[in-house]
VMD Tcl script that draws the C-alpha trace (Angstrom):
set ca {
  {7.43 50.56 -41.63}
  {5.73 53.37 -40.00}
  {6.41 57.15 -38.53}
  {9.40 56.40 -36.42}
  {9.35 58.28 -32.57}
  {11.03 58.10 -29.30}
  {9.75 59.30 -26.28}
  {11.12 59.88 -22.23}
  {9.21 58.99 -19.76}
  {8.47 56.27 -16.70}
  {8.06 52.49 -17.58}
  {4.92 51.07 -16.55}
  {3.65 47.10 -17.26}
  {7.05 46.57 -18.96}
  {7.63 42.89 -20.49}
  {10.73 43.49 -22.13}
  {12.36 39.87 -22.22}
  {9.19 37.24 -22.03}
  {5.83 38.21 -24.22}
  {2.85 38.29 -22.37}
  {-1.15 37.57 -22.71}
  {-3.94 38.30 -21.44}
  {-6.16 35.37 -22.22}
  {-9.21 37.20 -20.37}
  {-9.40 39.91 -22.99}
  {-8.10 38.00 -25.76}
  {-5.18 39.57 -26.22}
  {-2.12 37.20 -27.48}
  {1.32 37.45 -26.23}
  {3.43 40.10 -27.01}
  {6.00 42.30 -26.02}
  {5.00 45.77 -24.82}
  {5.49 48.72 -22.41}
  {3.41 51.39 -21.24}
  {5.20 54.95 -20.82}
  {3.71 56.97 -17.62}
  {4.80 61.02 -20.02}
  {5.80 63.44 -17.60}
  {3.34 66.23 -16.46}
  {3.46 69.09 -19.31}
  {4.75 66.47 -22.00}
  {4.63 68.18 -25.71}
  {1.91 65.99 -27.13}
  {2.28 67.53 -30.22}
  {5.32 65.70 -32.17}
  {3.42 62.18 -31.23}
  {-0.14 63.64 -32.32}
  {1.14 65.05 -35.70}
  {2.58 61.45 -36.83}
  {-0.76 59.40 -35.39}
  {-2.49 61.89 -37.89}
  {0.04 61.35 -40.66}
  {-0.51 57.72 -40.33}
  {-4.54 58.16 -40.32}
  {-3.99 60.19 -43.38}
  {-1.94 57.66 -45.20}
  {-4.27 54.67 -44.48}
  {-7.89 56.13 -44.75}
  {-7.49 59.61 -46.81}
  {-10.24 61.92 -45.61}
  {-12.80 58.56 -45.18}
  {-12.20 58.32 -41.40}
  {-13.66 55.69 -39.52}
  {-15.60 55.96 -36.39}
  {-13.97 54.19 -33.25}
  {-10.69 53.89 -34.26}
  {-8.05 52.43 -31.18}
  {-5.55 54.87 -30.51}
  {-2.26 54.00 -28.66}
  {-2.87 56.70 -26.04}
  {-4.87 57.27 -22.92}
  {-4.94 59.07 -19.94}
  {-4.00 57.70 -16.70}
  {-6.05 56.44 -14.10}
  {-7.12 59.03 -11.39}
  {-7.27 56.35 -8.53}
  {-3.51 55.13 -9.39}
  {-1.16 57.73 -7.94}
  {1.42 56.93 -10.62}
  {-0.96 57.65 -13.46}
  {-3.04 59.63 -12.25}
  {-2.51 63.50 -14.67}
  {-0.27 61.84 -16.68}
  {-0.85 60.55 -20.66}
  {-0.16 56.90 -21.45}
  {1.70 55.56 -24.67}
  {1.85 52.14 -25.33}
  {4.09 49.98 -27.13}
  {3.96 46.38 -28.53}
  {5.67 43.67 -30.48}
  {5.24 40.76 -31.74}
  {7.14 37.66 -30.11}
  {9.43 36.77 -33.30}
  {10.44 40.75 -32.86}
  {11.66 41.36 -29.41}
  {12.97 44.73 -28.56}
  {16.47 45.66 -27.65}
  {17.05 46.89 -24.07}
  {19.86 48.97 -23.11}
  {21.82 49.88 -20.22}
  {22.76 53.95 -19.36}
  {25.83 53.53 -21.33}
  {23.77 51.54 -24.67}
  {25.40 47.97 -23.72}
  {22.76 45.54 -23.96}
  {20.63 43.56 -20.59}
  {20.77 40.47 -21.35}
  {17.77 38.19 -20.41}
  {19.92 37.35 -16.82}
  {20.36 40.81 -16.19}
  {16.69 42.06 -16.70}
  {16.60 43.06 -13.13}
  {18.21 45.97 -14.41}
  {15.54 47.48 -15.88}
  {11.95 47.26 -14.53}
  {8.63 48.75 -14.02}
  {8.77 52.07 -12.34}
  {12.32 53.39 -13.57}
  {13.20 56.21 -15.90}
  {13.60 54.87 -19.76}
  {13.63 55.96 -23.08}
  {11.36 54.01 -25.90}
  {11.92 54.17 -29.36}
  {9.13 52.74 -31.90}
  {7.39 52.91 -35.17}
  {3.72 54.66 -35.15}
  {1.30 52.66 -38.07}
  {-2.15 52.25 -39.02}
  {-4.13 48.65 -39.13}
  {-7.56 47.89 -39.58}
  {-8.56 48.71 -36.37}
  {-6.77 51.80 -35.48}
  {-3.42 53.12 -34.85}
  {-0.51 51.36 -33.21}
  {3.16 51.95 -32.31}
  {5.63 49.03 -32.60}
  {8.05 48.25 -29.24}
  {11.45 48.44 -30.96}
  {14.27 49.44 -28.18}
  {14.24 50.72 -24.55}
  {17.22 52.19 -22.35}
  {17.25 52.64 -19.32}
  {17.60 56.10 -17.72}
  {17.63 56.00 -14.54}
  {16.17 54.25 -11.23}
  {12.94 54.62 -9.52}
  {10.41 53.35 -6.95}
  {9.21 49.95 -8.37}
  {5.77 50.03 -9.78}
  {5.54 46.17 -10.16}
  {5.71 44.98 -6.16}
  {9.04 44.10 -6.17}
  {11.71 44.70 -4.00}
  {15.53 45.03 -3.45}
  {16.97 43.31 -0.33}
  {17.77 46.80 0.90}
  {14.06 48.03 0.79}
  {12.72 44.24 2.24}
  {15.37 44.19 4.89}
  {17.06 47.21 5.83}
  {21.23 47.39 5.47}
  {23.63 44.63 5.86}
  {23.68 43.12 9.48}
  {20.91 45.17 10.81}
  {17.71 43.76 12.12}
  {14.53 45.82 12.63}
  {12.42 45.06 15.51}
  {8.70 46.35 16.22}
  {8.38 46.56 19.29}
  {4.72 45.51 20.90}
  {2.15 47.94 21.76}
  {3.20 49.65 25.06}
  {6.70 48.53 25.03}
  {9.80 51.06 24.11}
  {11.30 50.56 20.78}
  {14.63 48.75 20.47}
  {17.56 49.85 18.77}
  {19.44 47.58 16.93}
  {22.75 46.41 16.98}
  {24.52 46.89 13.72}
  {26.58 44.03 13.17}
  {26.58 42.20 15.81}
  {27.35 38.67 15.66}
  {25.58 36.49 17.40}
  {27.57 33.62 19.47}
  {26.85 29.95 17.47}
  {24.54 27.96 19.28}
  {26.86 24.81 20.62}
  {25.79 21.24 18.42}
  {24.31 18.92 21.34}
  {26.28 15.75 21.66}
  {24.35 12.88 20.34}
  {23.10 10.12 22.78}
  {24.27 6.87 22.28}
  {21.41 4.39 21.87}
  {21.10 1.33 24.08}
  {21.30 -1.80 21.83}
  {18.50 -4.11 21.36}
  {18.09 -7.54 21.85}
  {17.46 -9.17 19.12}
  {14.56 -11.33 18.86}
  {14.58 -14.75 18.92}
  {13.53 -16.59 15.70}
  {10.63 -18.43 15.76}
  {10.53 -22.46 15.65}
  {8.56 -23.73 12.70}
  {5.88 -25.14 12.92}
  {5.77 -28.92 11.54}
  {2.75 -29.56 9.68}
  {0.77 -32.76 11.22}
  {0.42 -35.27 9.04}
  {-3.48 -36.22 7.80}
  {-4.82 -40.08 7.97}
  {-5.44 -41.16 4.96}
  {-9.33 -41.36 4.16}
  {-10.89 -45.07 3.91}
  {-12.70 -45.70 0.54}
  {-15.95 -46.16 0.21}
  {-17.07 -50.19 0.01}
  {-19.22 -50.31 -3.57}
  {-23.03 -50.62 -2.90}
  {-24.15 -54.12 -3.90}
  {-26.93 -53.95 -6.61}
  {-30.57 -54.19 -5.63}
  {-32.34 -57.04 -6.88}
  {-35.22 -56.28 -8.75}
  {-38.77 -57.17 -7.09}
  {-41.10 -58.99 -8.96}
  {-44.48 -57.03 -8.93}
  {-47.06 -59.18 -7.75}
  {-50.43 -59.51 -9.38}
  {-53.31 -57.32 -8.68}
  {-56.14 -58.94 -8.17}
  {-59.08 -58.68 -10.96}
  {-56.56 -57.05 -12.89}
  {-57.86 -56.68 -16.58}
  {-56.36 -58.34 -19.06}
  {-53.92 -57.70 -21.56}
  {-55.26 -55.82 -24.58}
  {-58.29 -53.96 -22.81}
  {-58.09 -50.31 -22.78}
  {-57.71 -48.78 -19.45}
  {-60.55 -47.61 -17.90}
  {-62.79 -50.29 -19.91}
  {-65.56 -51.75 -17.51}
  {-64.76 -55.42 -16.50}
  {-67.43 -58.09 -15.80}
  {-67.08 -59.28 -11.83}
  {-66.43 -62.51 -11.31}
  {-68.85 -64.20 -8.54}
  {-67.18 -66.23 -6.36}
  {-67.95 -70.13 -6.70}
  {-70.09 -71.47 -3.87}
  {-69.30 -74.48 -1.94}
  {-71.71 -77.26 -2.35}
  {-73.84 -77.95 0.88}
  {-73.65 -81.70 2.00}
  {-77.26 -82.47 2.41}
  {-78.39 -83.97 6.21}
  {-80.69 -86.80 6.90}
  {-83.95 -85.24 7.83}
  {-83.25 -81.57 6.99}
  {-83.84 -79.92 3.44}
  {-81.59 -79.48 1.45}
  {-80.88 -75.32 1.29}
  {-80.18 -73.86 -2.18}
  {-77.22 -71.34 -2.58}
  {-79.03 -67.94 -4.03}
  {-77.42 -64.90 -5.14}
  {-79.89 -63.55 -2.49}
  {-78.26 -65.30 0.65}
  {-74.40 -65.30 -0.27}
  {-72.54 -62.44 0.44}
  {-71.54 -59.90 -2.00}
  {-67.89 -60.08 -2.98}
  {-65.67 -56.75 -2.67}
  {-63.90 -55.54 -5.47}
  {-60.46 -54.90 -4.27}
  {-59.60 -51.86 -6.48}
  {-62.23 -50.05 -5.15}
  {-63.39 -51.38 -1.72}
  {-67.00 -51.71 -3.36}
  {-68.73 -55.12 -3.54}
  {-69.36 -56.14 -6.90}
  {-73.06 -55.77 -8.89}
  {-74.95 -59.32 -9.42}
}
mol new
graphics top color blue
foreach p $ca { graphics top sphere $p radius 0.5 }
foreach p [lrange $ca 0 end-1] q [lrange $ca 1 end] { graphics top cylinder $p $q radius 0.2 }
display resetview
């Protein structure tokens, strides 16, 4: 359970109602709060029961590096800056009770009661773990108000008192005072202008859709007759290959009717003329 202390002192990064992470440094959420101890805090209570719980843990066999729950504040944060920090956590299944001046409870709605920068009181458990020493966020109570460490604001501190409106006045110009209260006269509603009706717009006549001749069909196309291929002269005949050579045939020679008186001339090969093979324009070979 751990050496159980309480401490007085300012609350600083205080997440008393919603557990918080910090997924940058790998820490998972929690509950905590981090008391700013006043200047010229006695130390020596808290210091005695971190070394009881050393002792109890690790005997004399102290290990290097161990995290303690303290450190000193920063010197470039006013708040911190001279004073010793004490931080306390808790788990999210344990979240720590939080008390009003008189010990009545804040509830979660009422957690504006209590915030970052006010006077509190912490109670928790110091305990050792593997990697050091810890103390366990158990109850806080609130003390007394302060000047918010957290940026946030009450209306009073964003906008002055009730009714009153600050004005800053521009470079060279004398300030203005304001009025306290003053009401200011309601502007008067504008009557509304009547809007000149429309005409309305005429439908449109359809449009009837012209009717489309009918398309003539197509008179059949009367059959071609075949054409009888005519015969090719010196054609070869049927059953010799193509391209076989084919004997010419010499044209016949008309008899000559012999004349009284004149010889009779004999028809040569030598004086008839050559006939022309029509396939190839060439006269044939006697």
């Amino acid at each position: 359970m751990g050496i159980p202390i309480t401490v007085m002192g300012r609350a600083s990064y205080l997440n008393a109602f919603i557990p918080k992470g910090n997924e940058v440094r790998g820490y998972p959420p929690r509950f905590s709060v981090t008391v700013i101890l006043p200047v010229g805090f006695d130390f020596a209570p808290v210091q005695t029961a971190i070394n009881a719980a050393i002792a109890e843990k690790w005997g004399v066999n102290i290990p290097v590096g161990l995290n303690m729950p303290w450190s000193m504040g920063r010197v470039d944060n006013p708040a911190e800056a001279g004073h010793i920090l004490l931080k306390f956590y808790a788990k999210p299944d344990y979240p720590p009770k939080v008390f009003d001046q008189a010990n009545n409870q804040i509830l979660v709605s009422e957690k504006h009661k209590i915030y970052s920068g006010c006077d509190v009181s912490v109670a928790g458990n110091i305990f050792a773990y593997d990697g050091g020493i810890s103390i366990g966020f158990n109850a806080i109570r609130l003390e007394r108000d302060g000047e918010h460490l957290d940026n946030t604001f009450s209306a009073e501190e964003s906008f002055g008192a009730a009714g009153v409106v600050p004005v800053t006045p521009m470079p060279g110009e004398a300030p203005v005072t304001p009025v306290a209260g003053a009401p200011v006269a309601p502007v008067a509603p504008v009557a509304p202008v009547a809007g000149a009706p429309v005409a309305p717009v005429a439908p449109v006549a359809p449009v009837a859709a012209v009717p489309v001749a009918p398309v003539a069909p197509v008179a059949p196309v009367a059959p071609v007759a075949p054409v009888a291929a005519a015969p090719v002269p010196n054609a070869p005949p049927v059953g010799v290959a193509p391209g076989a050579p084919v004997a010419p045939v010499a044209p016949p020679v008309a008899p000559v009717t012999p004349v009284a008186g004149v010889a009779p001339v004999v028809a040569s090969p030598s004086n008839v003329p050559p006939a022309i093979d029509p396939m190839t324009g060439n006269p044939y070979l006697v």
